[in-house]
Every structure is written in structure tokens, then in C-alpha cells.
C-alpha positions as CSV (number, residue, x, y, z in Angstrom):
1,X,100.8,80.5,76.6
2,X,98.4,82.3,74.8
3,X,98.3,82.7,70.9
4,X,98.3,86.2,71.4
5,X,101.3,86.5,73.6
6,X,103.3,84.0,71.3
7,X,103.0,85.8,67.9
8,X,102.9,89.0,69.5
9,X,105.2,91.8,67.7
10,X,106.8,95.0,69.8
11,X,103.6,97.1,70.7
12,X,104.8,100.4,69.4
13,X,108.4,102.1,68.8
14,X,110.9,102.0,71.3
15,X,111.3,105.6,73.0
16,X,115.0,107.2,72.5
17,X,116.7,109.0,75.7
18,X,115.9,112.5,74.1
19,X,112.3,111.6,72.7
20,X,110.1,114.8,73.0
21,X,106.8,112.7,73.2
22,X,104.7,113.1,75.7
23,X,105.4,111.2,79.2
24,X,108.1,110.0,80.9
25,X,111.0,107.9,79.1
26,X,112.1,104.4,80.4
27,X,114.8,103.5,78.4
28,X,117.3,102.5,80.5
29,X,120.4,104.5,79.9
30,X,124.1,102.7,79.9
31,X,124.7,105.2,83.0
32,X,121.3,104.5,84.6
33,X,122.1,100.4,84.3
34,X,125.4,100.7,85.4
35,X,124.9,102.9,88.8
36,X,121.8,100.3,90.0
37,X,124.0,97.1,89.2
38,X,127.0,98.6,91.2
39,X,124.5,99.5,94.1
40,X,122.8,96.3,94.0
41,X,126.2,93.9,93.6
42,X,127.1,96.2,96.3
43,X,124.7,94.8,98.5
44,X,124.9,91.4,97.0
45,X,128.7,91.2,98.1
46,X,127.4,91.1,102.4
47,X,123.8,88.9,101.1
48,X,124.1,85.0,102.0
49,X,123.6,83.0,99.6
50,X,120.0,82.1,99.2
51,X,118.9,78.1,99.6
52,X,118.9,76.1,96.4
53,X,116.5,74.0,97.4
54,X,112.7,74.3,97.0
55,X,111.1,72.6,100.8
56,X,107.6,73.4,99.8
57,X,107.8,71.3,96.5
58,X,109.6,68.0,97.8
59,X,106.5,65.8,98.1
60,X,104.7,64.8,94.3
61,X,102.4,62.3,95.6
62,X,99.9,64.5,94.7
63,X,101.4,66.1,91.5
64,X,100.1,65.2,87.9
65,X,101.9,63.6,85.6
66,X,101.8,62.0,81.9
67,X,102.7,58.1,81.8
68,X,103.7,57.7,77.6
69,X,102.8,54.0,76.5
70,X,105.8,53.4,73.4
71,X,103.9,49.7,72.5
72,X,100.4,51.6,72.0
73,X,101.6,54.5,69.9
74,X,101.0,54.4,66.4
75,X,102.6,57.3,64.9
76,X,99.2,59.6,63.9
77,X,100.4,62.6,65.2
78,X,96.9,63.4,66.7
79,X,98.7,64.8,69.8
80,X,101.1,67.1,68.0
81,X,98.0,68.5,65.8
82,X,96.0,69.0,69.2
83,X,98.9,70.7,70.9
84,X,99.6,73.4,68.0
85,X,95.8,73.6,67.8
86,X,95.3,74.3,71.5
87,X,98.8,76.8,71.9
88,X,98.2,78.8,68.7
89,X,100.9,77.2,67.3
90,X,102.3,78.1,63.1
91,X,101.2,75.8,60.8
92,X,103.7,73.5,60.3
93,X,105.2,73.5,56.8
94,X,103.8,69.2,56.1
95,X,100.6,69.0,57.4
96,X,99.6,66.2,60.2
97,X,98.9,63.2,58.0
98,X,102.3,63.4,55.8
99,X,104.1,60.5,57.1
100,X,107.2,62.0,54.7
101,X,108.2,63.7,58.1
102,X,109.0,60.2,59.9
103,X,112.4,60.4,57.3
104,X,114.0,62.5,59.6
105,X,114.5,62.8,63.4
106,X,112.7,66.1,64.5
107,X,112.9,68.1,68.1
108,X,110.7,70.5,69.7
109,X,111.4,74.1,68.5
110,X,110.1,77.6,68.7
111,X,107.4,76.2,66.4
112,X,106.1,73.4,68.1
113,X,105.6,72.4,71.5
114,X,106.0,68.5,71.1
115,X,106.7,66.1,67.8
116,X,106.7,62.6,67.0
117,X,109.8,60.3,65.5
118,X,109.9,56.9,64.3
119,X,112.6,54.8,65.2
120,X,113.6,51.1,64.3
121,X,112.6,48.1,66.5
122,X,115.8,46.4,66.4
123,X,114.4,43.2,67.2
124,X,111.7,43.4,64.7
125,X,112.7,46.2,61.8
126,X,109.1,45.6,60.8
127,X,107.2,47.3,63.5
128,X,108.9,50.7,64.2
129,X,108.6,52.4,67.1
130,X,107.1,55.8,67.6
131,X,108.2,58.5,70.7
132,X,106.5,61.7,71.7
133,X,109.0,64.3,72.9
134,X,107.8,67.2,74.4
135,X,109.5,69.1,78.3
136,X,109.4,66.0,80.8
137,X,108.3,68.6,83.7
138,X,111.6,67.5,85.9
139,X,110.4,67.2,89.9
140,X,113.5,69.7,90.4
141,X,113.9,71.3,87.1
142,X,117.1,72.0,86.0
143,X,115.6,75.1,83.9
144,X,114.6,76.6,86.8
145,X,117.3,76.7,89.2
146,X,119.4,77.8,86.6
147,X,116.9,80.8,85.5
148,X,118.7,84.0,87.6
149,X,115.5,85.7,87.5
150,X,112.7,82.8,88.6
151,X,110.9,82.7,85.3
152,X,110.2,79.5,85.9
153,X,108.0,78.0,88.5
154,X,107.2,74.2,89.3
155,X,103.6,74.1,90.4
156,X,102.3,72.2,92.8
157,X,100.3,70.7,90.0
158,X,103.3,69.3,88.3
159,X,103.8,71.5,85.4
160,X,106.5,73.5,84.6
161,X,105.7,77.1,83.7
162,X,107.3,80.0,82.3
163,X,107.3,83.5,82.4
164,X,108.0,85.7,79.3
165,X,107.4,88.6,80.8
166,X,110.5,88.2,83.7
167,X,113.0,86.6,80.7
168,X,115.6,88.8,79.7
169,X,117.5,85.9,77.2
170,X,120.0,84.6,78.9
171,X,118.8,81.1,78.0
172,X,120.8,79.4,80.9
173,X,117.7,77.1,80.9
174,X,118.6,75.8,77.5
175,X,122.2,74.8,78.4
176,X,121.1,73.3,82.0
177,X,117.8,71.2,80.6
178,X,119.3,67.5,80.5
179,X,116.7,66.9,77.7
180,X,117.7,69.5,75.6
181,X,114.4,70.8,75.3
182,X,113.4,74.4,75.7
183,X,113.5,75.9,72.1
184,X,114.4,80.1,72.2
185,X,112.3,82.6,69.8
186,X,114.3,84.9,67.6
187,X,111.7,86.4,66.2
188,X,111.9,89.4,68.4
189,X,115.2,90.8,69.4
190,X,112.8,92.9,71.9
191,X,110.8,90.3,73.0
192,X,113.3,87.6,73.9
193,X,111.0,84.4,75.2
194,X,111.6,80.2,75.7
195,X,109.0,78.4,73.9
196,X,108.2,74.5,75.8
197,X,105.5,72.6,76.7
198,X,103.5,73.6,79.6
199,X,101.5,70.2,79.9
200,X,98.1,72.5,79.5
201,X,98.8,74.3,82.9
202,X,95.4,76.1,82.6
203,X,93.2,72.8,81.6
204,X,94.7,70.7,84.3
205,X,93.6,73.7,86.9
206,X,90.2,73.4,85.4
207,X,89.9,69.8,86.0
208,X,90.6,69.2,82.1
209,X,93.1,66.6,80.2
210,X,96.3,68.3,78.2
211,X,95.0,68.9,75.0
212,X,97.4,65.6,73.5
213,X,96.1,63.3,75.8
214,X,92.4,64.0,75.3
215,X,93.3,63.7,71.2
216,X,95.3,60.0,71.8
217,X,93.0,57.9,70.1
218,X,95.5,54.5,71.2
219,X,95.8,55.0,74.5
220,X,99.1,55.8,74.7
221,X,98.8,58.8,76.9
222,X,97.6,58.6,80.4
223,X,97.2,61.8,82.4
224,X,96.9,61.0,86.4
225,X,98.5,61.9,89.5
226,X,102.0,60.6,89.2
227,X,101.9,57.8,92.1
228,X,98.9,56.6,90.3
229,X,100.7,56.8,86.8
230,X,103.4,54.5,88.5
231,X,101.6,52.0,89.8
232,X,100.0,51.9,86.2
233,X,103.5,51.5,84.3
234,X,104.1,48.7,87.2
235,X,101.3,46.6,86.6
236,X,102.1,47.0,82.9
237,X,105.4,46.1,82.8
238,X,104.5,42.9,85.6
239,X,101.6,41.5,83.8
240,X,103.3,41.6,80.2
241,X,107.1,40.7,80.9
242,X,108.2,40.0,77.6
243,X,106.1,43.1,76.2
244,X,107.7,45.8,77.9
245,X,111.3,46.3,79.5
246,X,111.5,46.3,83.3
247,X,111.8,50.3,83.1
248,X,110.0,53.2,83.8
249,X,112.2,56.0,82.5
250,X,111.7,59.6,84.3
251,X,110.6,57.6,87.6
252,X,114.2,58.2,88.9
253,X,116.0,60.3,86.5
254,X,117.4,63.8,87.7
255,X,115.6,63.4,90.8
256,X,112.4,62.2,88.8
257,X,109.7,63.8,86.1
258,X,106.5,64.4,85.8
259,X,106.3,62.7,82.4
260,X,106.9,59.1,82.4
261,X,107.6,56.2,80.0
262,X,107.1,52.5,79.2
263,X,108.5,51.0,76.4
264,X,109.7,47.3,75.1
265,X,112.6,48.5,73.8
266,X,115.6,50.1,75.3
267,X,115.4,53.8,76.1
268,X,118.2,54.6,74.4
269,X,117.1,52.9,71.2
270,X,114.9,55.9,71.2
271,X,117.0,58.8,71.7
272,X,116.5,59.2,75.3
273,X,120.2,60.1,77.4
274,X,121.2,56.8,79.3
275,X,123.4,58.3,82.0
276,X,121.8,60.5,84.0
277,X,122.2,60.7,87.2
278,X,119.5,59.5,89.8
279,X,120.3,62.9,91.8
280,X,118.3,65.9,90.8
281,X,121.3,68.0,89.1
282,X,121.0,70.5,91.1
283,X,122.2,68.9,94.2
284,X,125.4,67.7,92.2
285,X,126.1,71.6,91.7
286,X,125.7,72.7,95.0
287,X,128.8,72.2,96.6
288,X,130.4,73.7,93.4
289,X,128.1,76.8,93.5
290,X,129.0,77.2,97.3
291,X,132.8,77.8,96.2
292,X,131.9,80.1,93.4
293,X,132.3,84.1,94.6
294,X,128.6,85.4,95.0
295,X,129.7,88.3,92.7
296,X,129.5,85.7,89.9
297,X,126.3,83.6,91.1
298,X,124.4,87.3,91.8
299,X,125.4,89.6,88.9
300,X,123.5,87.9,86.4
301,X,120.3,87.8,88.4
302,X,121.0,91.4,89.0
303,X,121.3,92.8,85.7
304,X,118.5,90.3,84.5
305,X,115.8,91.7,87.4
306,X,117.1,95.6,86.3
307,X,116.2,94.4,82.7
308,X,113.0,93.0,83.4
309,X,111.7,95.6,85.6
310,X,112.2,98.7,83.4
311,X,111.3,96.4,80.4
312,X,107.9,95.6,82.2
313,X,107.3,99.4,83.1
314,X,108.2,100.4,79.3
315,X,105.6,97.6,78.4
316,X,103.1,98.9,80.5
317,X,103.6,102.6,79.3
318,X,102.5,101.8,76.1
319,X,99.8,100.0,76.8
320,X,98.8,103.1,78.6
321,X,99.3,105.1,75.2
322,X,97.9,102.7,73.2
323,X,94.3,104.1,73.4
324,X,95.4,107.5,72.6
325,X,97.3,106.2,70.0
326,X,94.2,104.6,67.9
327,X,92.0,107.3,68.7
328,X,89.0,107.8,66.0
329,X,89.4,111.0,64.1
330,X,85.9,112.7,63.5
């Protein structure tokens, strides 16, 4: 996401029903939203239900991927500068270098993208332990299937993107991520938006390394295609036993992530959920969703793609304007 887009306020006044400027109004009345959602649920109520699934995205062979080495990090925070630097990110309130902010267990926000915690190595309290956290790009992303408008999109790249422009804040994606990761903007009341990593979407396209990766001074970070990343964390974990736990944590987890970790100490040591199923989550839904009446499944996609598309041609109307607006006078 762009710096502009991020800390980007409301373009210009919102225009009231009876507004006597020029050009058409597109507010959407209470009226006006009502009549389309009754039409449309009308029409939902005889619709089948669409496939949950995604067929085109079931192979990740190909995909990219981010393989996190635990034993090689060292806690200097070079990825989480890199990563504000490269998304336009605020300043955080400590700067990089203050290791003051190790005292406490932080979690990606609307302000940050990805942080870093320390954590105790229980068999040696001397050396602590250090974990990235960022979005772990799930192979069937729970944020997505349960977005009623398709903000989101799993590329074939790996990545999971988002779309501020379709998000009307419902922020199902929030309560479905089993990482508890997507952080929600209030900021802008008008301007409602989910605020995650997006593992550098545009630089992997361009043949470039995610902006934390190409910072990592230890080697901790490996970007690759996932099968690669894999047999990586394999050979790892097989030619130093007593180094790393026989684990590779997002390999399997909800169906599998794009974002995968080594470590030689217990997952769960570091904060990471230890019962999650091996199934993405949305196949453990769908025989529940398949009871549930459409009316309940449809109406909030309904009202969510009414929103978004008079939001988007409100938007676009004053960008028209704009010009006109900031007109020199002579």
C-alpha cells in the first residue's frame, strides 16, 4: 500500500442529499439503500450458493514464501525499520535501536506492518529468543473467505493482498484470521481500511526481495519459492538435530502459509497458537455454512457491494472536482 493511500484524509466534504452544488449527488439515501438491498436479497433468496473453494489457487509449488530462521535472529529490528521505511509507515514513538521495547510483548497494528519480541529460552534464560510477526500469507486465507465483498485476493505469487478501496468495515477478516493479525485504522470513520503485511507484493512482481528480507543482516530471512523454502528448513533441522526442533511451523497449519518457521525451541514458547487444525478453516466451516439460510450468508455481501460501489463513485466525483476546486485565481 502506498504512503499516500495510508495517511490519506477524506478528499473533500461529504455532499448532503439537498446540496445545491453543482453535479449530481451520490449520497446514498436510507430509502435508496434500502429498495437495492430488498431487490438484490430478492434475487439472492433463488441464487445457489457460490463454491467456497478457490480451484485455480490449490497448487503453491510455485508460490513464494518467507522461511524465518528463530536461532539466527538477533533482535536488531533491521526488518521492522525496512518495512515502515518501504510502506510509509508513522514513526514509531522509540526509535529502532531502543531495546527498552523488548520489555513488553508488542503485535502488529495500524502502525506497523510487522514487530519484533523477545522471549525467554527456557533452557538457557541467557540467550533469549527473538520472533518476527508479521500476516503468515495463509495458502487458503481465512481473511479472505470471510471478506463478503472479495477485498482480499491470494495471488498466485503467494501474497495476500488487500483492497481498501472494496472494504466497507465489517472487519470479519479480523475475527476469522487464526493469527490474530490484521490491525483496523480508525483514523477515518470515512475511510474504513485493514492495515497488514503485504510481503512487498509489488517488489516480488519486479523480481525484488520484501523490503525485511533484503535488510536481515543474520540471515534469518530467506525469501524463495515455498517448496524450495521447505526443503531448506529440512536440511536445517536434519543436519543440526539438537539445534533446531523437528518442526516447521506454517508447513501444515490451516491448510499451510506462505511464511514459514524454524526454531529450537517450542512454538508455543513463542506465542505462536498450538492447536490449529491441519485443515484450512474454511473447509471445517463449510458444512456449517451450507445449513445456514443464504439470506444470512448473502446480506452482508449485499449491503457491503451497495456500500462500496456508491462509495467508489462518490470518490471518483471528487476527484473529478478536485481540479476545479484548486483552480489559480488571476
Amino acid at each position: 500500500m502506498s504512503d499516500s493511500k495510508r495517511d490519506r484524509a477524506s478528499d473533500g466534504p461529504e455532499r448532503d442529499a439537498g446540496s445545491d452544488a453543482e453535479g449530481p449527488s451520490f449520497r446514498l439515501t436510507r430509502r435508496k439503500f434500502l429498495s437495492i438491498s430488498m431487490l438484490a436479497g430478492g434475487a439472492a433468496l433463488t441464487a445457489p450458493m457460490r463454491a467456497l473453494a478457490n480451484p485455480e489457487l490449490e497448487d503453491w509449488r510455485k508460490s513464494y514464501g518467507m522461511l524465518t530462521d528463530f536461532t539466527a535472529c538477533v533482535g536488531c529490528r533491521s526488518c521492522e525499520k525496512a518495512c515502515n521505511e518501504a510502506n510509509g509507515m508513522p514513526v514509531p514513538d522509540k526509535p529502532f535501536d531502543d531495546v527498552s521495547v523488548f520489555e513488553e510483548q508488542r503485535w502488529p497494528s495500524a502502525r506497523t506492518l510487522t514487530v519484533v519480541n523477545r522471549y525467554k529460552d527456557t533452557r538457557d534464560p541467557s540467550k533469549p529468543v527473538y520472533r518476527k510477526i508479521q500476516c503468515n500469507h495463509c495458502l487458503e486465507p481465512a481473511c479472505a473467505t470471510a471478506c463478503p465483498i472479495h477485498a482480499y485476493t491470494k495471488t498466485p505469487e503467494g501474497a495476500v493482498i488487500y483492497n481498501e478501496n472494496l472494504c466497507f468495515g465489517c472487519r470479519y477478516c479480523v475475527v476469522a484470521c487464526p493469527f490474530n493479525i490484521p490491525g483496523y485504522s480508525y483514523e477515518s470513520a470515512l475511510e474504513p481500511k485493514i492495515v497488514k503485511c503485504f510481503l512487498c507484493y509489488e517488489k516480488i512482481k519486479e523480481g525484488q526481495l520484501p523490503a525485511c528480507a533484503e535488510a536481515c543482516p543474520g540471515g534469518a530471512l530467506t525469501f524463495g519459492r515455498r517448496e524450495d523454502l521447505l526443503k531448506l528448513a529440512r536440511k536445517r533441522i536434519m543436519d543440526n538435530p539438537k539445534q533446531y526442533i523437528d518442526h516447521i511451523y506454517g508447513e501444515h497449519e490451516v491448510g499451510g502459509t506462505s511464511w514459514l518457521y524454524i526454531s529450537g525451541v517450542p512454538f508455543e514458547q513463542l506465542g505462536f497458537p498450538n492447536n490449529l487444525p491441519k485443515k484450512p478453516l474454511i473447509e471445517l466451516t463449510t458444512s456449517y455454512l451450507s445449513s445456514v439460510p443464504v439470506i444470512f450468508t448473502t446480506f452482508p455481501a449485499i449491503f457491503g457491494m451497495v456500500y462500496a460501489a456508491m462509495h467508489r463513485r462518490e470518490r471518483e466525483h471528487r476527484k473529478e472536482e478536485k481540479p476545479d476546486q484548486h483552480r489559480e485565481v488571476k
